[in-house]
N, CA and C atoms of all chains as a GROMACS GRO file, in nm:
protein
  570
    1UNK      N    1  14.346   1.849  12.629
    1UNK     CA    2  14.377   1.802  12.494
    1UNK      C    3  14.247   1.773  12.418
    2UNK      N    4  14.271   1.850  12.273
    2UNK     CA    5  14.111   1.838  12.217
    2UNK      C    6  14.164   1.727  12.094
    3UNK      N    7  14.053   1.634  12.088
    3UNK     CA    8  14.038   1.517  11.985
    3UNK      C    9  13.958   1.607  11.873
    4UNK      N   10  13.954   1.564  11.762
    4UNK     CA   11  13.862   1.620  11.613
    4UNK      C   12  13.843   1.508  11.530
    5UNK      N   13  13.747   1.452  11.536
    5UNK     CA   14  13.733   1.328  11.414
    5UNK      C   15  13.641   1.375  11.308
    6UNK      N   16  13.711   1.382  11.188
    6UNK     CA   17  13.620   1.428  11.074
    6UNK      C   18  13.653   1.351  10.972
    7UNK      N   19  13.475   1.332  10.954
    7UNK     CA   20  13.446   1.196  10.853
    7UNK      C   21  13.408   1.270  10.707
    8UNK      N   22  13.500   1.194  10.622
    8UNK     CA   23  13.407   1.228  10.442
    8UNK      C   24  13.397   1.055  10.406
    9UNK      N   25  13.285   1.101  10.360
    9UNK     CA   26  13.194   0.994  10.275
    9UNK      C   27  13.212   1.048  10.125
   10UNK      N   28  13.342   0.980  10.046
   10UNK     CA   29  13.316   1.030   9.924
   10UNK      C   30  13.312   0.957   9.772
   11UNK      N   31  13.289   0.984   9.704
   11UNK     CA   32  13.252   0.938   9.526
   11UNK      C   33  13.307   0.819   9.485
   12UNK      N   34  13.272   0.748   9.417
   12UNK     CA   35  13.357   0.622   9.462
   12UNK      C   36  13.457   0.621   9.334
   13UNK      N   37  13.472   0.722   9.218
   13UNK     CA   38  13.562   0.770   9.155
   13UNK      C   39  13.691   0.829   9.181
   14UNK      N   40  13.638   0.881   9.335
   14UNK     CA   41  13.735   1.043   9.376
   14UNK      C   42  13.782   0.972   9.488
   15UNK      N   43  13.868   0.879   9.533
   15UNK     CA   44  13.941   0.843   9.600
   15UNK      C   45  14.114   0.903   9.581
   16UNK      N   46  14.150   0.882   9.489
   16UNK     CA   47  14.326   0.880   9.507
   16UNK      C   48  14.316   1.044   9.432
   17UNK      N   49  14.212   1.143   9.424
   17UNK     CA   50  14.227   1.311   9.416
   17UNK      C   51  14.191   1.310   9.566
   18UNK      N   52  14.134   1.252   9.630
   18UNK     CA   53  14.080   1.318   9.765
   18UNK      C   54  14.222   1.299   9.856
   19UNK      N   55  14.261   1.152   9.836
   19UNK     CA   56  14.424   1.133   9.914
   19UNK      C   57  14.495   1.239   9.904
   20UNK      N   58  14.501   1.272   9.739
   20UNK     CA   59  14.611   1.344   9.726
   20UNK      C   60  14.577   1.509   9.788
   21UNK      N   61  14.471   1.495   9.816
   21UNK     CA   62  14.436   1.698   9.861
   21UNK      C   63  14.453   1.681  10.036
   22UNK      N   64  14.395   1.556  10.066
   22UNK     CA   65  14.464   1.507  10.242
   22UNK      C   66  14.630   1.493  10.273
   23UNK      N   67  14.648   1.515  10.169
   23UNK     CA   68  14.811   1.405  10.193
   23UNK      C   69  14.890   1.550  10.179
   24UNK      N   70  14.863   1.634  10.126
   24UNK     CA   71  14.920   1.790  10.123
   24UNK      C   72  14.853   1.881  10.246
   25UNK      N   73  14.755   1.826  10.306
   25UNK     CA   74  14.702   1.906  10.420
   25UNK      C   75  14.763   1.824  10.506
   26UNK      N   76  14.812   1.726  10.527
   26UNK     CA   77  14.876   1.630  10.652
   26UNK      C   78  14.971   1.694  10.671
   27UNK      N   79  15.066   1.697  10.560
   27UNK     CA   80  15.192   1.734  10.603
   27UNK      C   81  15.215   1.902  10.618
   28UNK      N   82  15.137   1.948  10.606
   28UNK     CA   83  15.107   2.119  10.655
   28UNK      C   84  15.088   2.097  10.801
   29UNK      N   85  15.015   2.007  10.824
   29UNK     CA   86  14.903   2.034  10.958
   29UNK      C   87  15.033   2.000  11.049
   30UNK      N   88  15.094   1.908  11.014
   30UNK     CA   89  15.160   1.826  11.099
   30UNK      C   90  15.296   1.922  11.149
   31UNK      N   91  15.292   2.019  11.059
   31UNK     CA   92  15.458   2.092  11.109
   31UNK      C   93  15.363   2.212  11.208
   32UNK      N   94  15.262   2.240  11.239
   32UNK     CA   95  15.145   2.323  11.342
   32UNK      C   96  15.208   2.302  11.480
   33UNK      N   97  15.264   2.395  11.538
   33UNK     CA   98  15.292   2.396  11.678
   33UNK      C   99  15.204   2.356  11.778
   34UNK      N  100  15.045   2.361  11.738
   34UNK     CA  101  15.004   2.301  11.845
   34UNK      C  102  14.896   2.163  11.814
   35UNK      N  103  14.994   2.103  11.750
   35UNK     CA  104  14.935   1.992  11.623
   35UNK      C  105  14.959   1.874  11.721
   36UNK      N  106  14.886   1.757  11.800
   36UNK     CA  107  14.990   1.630  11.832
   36UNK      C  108  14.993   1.541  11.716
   37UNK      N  109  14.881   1.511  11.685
   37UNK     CA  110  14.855   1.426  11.588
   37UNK      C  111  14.797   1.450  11.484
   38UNK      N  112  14.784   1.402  11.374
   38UNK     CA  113  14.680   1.390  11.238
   38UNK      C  114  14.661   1.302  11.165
   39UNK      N  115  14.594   1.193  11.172
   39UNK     CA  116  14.623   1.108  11.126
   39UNK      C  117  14.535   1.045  11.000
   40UNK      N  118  14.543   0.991  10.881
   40UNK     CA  119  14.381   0.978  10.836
   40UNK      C  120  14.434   0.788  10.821
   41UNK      N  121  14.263   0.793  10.829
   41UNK     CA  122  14.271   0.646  10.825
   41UNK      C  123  14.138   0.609  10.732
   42UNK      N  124  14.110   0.483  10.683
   42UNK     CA  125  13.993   0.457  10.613
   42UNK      C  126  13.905   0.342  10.623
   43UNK      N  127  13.780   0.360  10.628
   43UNK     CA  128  13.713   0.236  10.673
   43UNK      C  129  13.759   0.072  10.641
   44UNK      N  130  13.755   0.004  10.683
   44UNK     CA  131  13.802  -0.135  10.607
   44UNK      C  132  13.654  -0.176  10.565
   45UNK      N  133  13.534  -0.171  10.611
   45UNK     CA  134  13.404  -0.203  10.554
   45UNK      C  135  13.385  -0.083  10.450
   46UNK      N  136  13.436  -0.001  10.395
   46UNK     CA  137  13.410   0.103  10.286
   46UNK      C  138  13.493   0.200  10.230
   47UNK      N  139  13.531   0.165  10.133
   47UNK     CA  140  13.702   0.253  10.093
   47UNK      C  141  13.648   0.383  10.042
   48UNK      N  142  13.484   0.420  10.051
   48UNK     CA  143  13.506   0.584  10.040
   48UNK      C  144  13.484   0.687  10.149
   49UNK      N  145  13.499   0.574  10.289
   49UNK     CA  146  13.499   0.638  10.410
   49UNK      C  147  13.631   0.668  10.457
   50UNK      N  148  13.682   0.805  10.422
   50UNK     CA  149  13.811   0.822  10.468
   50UNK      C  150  13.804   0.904  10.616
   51UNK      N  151  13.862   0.909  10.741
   51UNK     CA  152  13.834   0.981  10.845
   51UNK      C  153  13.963   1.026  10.879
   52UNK      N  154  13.999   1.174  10.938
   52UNK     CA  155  14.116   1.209  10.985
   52UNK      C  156  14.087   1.205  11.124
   53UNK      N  157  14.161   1.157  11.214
   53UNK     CA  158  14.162   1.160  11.356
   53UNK      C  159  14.281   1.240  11.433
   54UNK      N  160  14.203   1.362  11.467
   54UNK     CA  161  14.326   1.493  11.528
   54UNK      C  162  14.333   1.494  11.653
   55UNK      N  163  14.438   1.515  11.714
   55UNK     CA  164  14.477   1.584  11.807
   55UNK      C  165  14.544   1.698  11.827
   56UNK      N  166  14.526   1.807  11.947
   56UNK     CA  167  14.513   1.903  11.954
   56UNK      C  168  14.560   1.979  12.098
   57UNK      N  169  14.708   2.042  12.100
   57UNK     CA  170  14.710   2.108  12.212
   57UNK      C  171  14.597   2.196  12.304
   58UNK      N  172  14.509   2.238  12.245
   58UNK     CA  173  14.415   2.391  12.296
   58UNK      C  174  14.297   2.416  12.181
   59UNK      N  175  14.238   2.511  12.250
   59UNK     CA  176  14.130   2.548  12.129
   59UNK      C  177  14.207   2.643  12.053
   60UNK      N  178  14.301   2.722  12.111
   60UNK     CA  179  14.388   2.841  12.017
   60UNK      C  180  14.443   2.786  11.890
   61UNK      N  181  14.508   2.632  11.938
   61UNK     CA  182  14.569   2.554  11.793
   61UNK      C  183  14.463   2.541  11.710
   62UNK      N  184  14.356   2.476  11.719
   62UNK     CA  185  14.265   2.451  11.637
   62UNK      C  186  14.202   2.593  11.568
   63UNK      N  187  14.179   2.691  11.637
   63UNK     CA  188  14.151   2.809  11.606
   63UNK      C  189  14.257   2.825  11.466
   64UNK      N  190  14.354   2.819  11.532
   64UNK     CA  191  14.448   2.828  11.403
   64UNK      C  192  14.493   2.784  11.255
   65UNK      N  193  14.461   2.659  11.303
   65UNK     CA  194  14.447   2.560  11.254
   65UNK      C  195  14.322   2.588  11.105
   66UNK      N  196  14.216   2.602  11.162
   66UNK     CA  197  14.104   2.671  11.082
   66UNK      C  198  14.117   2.788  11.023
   67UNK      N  199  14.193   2.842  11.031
   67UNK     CA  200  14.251   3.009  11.019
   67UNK      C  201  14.374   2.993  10.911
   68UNK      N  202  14.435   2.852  10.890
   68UNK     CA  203  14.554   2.883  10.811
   68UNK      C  204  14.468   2.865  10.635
   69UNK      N  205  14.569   2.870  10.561
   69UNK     CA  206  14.550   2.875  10.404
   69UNK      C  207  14.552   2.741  10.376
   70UNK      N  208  14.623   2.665  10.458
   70UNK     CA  209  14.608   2.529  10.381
   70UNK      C  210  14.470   2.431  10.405
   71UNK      N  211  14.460   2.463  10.557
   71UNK     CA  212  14.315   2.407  10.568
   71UNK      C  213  14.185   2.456  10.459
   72UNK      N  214  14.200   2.584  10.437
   72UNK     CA  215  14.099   2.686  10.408
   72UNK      C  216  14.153   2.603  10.238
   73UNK      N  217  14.271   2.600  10.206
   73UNK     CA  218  14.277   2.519  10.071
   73UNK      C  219  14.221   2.421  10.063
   74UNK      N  220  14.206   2.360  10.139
   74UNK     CA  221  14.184   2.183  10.055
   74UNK      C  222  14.079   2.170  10.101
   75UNK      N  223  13.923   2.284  10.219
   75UNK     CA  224  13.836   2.246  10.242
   75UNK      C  225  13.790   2.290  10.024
   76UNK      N  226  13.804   2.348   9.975
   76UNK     CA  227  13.767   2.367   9.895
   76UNK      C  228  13.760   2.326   9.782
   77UNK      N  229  13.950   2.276   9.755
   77UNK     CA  230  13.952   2.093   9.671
   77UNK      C  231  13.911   2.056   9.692
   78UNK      N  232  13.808   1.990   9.846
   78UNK     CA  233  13.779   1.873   9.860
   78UNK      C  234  13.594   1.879   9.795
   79UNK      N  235  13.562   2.011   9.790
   79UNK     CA  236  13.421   2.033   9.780
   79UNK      C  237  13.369   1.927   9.656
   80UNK      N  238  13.402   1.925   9.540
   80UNK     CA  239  13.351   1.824   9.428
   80UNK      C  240  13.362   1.684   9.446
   81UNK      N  241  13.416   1.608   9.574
   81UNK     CA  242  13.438   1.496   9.609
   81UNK      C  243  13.341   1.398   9.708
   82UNK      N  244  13.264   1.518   9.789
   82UNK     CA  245  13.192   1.442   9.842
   82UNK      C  246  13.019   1.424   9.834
   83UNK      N  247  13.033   1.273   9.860
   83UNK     CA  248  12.911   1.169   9.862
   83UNK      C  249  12.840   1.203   9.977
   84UNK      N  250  12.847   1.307  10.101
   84UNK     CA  251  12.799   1.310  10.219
   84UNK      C  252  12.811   1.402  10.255
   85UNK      N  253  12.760   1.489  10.319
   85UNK     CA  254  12.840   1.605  10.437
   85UNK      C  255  12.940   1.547  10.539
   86UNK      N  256  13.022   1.605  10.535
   86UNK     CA  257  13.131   1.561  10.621
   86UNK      C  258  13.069   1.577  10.773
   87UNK      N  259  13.157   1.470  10.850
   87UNK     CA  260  13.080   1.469  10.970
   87UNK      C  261  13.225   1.520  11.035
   88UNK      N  262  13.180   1.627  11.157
   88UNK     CA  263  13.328   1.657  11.230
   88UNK      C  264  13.264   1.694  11.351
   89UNK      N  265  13.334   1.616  11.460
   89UNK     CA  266  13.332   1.624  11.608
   89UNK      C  267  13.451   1.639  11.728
   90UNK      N  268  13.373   1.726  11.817
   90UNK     CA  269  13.471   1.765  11.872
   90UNK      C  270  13.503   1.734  12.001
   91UNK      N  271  13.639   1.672  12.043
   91UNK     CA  272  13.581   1.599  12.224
   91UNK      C  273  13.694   1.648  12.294
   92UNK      N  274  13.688   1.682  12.451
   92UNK     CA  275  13.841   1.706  12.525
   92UNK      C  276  13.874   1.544  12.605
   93UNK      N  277  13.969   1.578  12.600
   93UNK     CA  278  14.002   1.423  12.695
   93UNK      C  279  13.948   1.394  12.818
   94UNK      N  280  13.905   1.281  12.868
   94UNK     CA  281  13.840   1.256  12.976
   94UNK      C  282  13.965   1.172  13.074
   95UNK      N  283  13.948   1.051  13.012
   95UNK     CA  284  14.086   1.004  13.047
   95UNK      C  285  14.199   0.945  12.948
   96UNK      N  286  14.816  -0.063  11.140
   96UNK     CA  287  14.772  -0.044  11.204
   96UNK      C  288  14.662   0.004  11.212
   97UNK      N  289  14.554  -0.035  11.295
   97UNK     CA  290  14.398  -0.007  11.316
   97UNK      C  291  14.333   0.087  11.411
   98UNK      N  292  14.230   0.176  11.368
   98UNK     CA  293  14.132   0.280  11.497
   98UNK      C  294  14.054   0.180  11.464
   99UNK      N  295  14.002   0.188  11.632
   99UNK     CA  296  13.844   0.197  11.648
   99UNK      C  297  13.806   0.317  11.705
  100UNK      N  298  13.653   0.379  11.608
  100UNK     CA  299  13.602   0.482  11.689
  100UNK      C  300  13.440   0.396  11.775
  101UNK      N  301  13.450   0.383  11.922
  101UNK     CA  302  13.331   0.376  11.965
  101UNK      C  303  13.278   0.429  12.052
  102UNK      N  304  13.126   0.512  11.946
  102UNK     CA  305  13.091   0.598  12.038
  102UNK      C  306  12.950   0.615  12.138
  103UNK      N  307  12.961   0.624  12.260
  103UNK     CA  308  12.870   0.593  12.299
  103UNK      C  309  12.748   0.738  12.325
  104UNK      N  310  12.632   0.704  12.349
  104UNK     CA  311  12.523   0.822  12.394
  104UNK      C  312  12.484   0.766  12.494
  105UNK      N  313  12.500   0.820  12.592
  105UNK     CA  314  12.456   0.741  12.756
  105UNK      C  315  12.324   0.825  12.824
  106UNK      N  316  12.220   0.765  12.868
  106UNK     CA  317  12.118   0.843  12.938
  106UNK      C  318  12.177   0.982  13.038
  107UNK      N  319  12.096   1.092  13.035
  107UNK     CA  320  12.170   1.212  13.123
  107UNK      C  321  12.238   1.192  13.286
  108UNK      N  322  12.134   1.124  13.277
  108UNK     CA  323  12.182   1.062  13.480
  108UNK      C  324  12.323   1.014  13.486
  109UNK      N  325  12.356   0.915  13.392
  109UNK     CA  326  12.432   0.807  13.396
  109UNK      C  327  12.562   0.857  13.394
  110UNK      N  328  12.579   0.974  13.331
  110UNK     CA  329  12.766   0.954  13.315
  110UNK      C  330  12.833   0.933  13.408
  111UNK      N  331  12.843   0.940  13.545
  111UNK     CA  332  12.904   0.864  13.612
  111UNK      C  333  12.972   0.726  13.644
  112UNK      N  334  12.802   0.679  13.652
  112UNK     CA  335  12.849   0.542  13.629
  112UNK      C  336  12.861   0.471  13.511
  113UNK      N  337  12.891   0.535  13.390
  113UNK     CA  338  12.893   0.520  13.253
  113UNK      C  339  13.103   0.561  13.300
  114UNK      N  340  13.126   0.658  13.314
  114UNK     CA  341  13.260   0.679  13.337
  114UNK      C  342  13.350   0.575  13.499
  115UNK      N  343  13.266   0.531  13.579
  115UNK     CA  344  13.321   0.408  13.625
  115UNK      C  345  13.342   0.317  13.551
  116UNK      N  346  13.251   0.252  13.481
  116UNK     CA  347  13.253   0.117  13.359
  116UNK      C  348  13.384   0.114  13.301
  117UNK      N  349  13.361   0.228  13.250
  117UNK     CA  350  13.494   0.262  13.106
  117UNK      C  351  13.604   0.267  13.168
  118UNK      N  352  13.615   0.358  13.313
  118UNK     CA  353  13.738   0.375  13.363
  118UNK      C  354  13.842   0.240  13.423
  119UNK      N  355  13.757   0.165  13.474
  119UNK     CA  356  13.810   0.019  13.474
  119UNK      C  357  13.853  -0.058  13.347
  120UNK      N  358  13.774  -0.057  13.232
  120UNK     CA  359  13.783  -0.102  13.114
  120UNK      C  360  13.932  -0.038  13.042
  121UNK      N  361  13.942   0.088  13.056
  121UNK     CA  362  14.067   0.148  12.984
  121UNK      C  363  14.200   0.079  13.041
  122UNK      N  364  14.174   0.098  13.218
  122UNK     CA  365  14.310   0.027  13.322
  122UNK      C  366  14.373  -0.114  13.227
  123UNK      N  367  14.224  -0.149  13.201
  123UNK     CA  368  14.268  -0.335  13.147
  123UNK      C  369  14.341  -0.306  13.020
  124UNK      N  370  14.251  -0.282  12.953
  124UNK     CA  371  14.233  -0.271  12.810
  124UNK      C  372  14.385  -0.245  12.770
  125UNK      N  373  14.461  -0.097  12.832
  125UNK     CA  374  14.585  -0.053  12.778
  125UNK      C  375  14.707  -0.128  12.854
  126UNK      N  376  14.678  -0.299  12.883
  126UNK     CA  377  14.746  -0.357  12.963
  126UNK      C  378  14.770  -0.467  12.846
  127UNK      N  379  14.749  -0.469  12.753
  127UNK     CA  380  14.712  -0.560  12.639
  127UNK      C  381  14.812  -0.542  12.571
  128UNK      N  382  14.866  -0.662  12.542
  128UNK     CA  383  14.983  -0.601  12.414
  128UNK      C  384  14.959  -0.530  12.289
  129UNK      N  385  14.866  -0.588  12.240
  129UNK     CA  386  14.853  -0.522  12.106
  129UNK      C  387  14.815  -0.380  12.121
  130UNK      N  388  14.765  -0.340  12.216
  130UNK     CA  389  14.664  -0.206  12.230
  130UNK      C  390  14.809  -0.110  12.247
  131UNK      N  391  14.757  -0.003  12.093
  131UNK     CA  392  14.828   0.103  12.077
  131UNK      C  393  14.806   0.214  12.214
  132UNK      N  394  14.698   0.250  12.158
  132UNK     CA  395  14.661   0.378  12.244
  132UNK      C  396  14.468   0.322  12.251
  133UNK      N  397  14.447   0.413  12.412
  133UNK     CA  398  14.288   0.358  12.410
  133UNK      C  399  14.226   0.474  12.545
  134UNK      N  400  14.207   0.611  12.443
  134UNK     CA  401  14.156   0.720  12.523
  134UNK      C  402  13.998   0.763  12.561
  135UNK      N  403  13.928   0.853  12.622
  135UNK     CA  404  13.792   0.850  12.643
  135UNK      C  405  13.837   0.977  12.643
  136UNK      N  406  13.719   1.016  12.530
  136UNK     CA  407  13.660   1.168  12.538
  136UNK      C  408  13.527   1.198  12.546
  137UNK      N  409  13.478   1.334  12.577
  137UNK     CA  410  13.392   1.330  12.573
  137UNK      C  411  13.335   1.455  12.501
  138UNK      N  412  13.180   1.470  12.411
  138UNK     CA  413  13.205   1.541  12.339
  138UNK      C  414  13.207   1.738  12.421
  139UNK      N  415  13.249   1.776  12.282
  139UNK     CA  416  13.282   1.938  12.396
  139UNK      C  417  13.079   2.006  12.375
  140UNK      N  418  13.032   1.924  12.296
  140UNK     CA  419  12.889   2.000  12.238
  140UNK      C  420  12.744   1.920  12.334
  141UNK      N  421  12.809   1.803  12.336
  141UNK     CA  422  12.680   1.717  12.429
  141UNK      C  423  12.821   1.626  12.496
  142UNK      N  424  12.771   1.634  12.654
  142UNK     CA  425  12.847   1.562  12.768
  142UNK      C  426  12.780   1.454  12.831
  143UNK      N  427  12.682   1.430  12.691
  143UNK     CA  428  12.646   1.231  12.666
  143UNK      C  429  12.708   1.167  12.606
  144UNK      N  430  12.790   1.261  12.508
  144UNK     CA  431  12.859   1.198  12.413
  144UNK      C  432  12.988   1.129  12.453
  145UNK      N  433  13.042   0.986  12.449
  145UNK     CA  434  13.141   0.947  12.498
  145UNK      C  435  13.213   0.842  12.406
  146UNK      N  436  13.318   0.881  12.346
  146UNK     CA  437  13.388   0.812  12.250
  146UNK      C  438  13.499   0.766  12.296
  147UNK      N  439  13.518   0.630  12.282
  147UNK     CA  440  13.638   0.578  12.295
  147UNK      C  441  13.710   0.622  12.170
  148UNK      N  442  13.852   0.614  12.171
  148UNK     CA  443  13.957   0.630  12.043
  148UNK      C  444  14.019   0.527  12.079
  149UNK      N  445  14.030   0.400  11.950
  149UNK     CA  446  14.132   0.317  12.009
  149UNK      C  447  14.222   0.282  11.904
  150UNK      N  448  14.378   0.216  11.935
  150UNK     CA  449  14.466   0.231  11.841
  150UNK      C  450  14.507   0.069  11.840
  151UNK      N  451  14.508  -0.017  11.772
  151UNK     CA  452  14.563  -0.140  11.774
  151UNK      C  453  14.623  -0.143  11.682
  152UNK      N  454  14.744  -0.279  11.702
  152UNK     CA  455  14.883  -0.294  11.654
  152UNK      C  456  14.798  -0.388  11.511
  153UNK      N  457  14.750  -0.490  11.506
  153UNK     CA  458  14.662  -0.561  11.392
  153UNK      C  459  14.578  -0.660  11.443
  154UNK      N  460  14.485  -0.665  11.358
  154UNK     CA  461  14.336  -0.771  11.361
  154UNK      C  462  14.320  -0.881  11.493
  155UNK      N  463  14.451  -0.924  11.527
  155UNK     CA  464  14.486  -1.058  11.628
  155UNK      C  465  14.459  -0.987  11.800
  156UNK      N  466  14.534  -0.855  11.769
  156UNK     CA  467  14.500  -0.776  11.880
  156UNK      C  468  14.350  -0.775  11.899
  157UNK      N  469  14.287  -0.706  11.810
  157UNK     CA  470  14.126  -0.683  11.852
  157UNK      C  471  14.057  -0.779  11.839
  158UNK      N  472  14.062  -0.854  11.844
  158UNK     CA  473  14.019  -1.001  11.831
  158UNK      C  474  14.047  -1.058  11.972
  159UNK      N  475  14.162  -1.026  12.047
  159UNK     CA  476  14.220  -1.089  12.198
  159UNK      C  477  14.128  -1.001  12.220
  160UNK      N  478  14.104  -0.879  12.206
  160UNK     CA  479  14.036  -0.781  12.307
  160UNK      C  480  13.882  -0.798  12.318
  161UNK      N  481  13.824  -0.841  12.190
  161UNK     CA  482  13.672  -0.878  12.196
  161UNK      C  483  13.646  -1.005  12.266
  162UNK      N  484  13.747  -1.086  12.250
  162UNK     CA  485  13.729  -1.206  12.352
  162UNK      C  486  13.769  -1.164  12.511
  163UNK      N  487  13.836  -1.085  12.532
  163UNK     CA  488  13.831  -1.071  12.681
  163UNK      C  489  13.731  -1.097  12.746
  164UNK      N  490  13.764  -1.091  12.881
  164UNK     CA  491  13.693  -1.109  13.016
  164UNK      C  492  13.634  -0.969  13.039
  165UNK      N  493  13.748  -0.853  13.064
  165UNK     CA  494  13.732  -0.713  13.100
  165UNK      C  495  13.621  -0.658  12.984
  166UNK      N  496  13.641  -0.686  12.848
  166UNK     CA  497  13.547  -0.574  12.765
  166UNK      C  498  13.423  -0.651  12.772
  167UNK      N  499  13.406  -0.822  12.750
  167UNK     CA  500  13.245  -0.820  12.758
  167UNK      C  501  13.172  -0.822  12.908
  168UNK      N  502  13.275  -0.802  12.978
  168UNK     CA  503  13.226  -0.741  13.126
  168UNK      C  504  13.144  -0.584  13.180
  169UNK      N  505  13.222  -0.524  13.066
  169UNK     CA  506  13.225  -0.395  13.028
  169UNK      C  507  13.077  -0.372  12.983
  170UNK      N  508  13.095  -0.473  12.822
  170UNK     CA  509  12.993  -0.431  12.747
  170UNK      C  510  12.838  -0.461  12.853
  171UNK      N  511  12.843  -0.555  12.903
  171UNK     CA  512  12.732  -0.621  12.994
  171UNK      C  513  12.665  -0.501  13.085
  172UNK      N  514  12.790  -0.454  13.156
  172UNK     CA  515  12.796  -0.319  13.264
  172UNK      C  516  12.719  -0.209  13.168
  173UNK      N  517  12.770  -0.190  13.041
  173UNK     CA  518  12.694  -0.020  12.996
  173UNK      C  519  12.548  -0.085  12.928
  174UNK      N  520  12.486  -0.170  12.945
  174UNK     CA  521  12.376  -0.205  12.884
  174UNK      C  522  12.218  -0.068  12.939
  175UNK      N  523  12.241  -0.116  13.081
  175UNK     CA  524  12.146  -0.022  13.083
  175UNK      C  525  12.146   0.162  13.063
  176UNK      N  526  12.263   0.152  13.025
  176UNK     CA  527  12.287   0.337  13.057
  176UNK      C  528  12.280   0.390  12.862
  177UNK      N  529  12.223   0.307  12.766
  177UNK     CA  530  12.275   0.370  12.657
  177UNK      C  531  12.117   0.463  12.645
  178UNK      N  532  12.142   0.583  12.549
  178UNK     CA  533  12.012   0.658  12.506
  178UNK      C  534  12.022   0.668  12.352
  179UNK      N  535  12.090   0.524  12.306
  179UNK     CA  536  12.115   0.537  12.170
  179UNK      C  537  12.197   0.437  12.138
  180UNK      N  538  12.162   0.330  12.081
  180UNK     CA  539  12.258   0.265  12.023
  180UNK      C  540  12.443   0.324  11.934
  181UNK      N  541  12.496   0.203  12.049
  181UNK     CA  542  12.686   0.248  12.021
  181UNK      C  543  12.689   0.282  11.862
  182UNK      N  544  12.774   0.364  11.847
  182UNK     CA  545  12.866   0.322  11.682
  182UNK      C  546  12.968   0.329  11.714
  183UNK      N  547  12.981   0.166  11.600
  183UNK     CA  548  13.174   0.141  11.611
  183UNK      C  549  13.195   0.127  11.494
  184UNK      N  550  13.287   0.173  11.460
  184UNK     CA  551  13.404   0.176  11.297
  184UNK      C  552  13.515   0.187  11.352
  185UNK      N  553  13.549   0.116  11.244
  185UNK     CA  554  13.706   0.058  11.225
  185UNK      C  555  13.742   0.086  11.110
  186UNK      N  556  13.899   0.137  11.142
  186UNK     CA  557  13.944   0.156  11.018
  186UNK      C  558  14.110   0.130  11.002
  187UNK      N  559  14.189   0.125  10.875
  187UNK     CA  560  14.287   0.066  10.849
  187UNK      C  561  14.361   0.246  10.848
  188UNK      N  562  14.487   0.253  10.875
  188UNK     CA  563  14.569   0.392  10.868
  188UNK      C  564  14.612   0.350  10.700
  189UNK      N  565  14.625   0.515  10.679
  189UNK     CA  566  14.633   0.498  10.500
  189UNK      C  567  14.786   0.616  10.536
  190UNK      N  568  14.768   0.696  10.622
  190UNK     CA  569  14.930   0.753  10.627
  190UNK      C  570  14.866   0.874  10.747
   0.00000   0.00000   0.00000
């Protein structure tokens, strides 16, 4: 099982456009056959640190995952929003 | 409901006994009421990289858990194995 935590650091204007371009990729991601989780959550020390925390049957899901239109959509809404390069990491389960 | 992401960079030698520490620590840890979920990965790019994912029910929970016995037992135990100071963030679920 693969984990994905990917961090945006963004504008401190562009909060509730950035929700709204996450909140249409959630519920895409989430109907993904090899989707467990997706979850986004946001710093409590900084409300323009938003982070999605994934889970992931396989590398094939994620492959896919990266491969669909909606991801490939909203990496591109999201381009005018951020304050940072997004940080995204990738881990398999240990225990 | 609350993540913590904490992630550790442990000297090359160490993951072993960097993955004893933790592995006792998780036994306790997900024995806790409040504690949602509380997994160890490790990263797929560097196999120093070792992130806890943790899921708590609210603030009272992680608060029992920083006062424990088991985690500052824990924390005491990974002192000598880091090659990099931890990062921990916390964050609030937005959906």
């Amino acid at each position: 099982m693969y984990q994905i935590y990917a961090k945006f650091t963004v504008k401190d204007d562009s909060t509730d456009e950035v929700l709204a371009v996450l909140g249409e990729l959630i519920d895409e991601t989430r109907r993904e056959p090899g989707n467990i989780s997706y979850q986004l959550f946001q710093s409590t020390g900084d409300p323009t640190i938003l982070t999605v925390f994934e889970q992931w049957k396989d590398q094939e899901a994620i492959d896919a995952h990266n491969a669909s239109a909606h991801f490939n959509k909203a990496l591109t809404a999201l381009e005018p929003y951020h304050a940072a390069p997004p940080v995204i990491e990738v881990y398999t389960l240990v225990r």
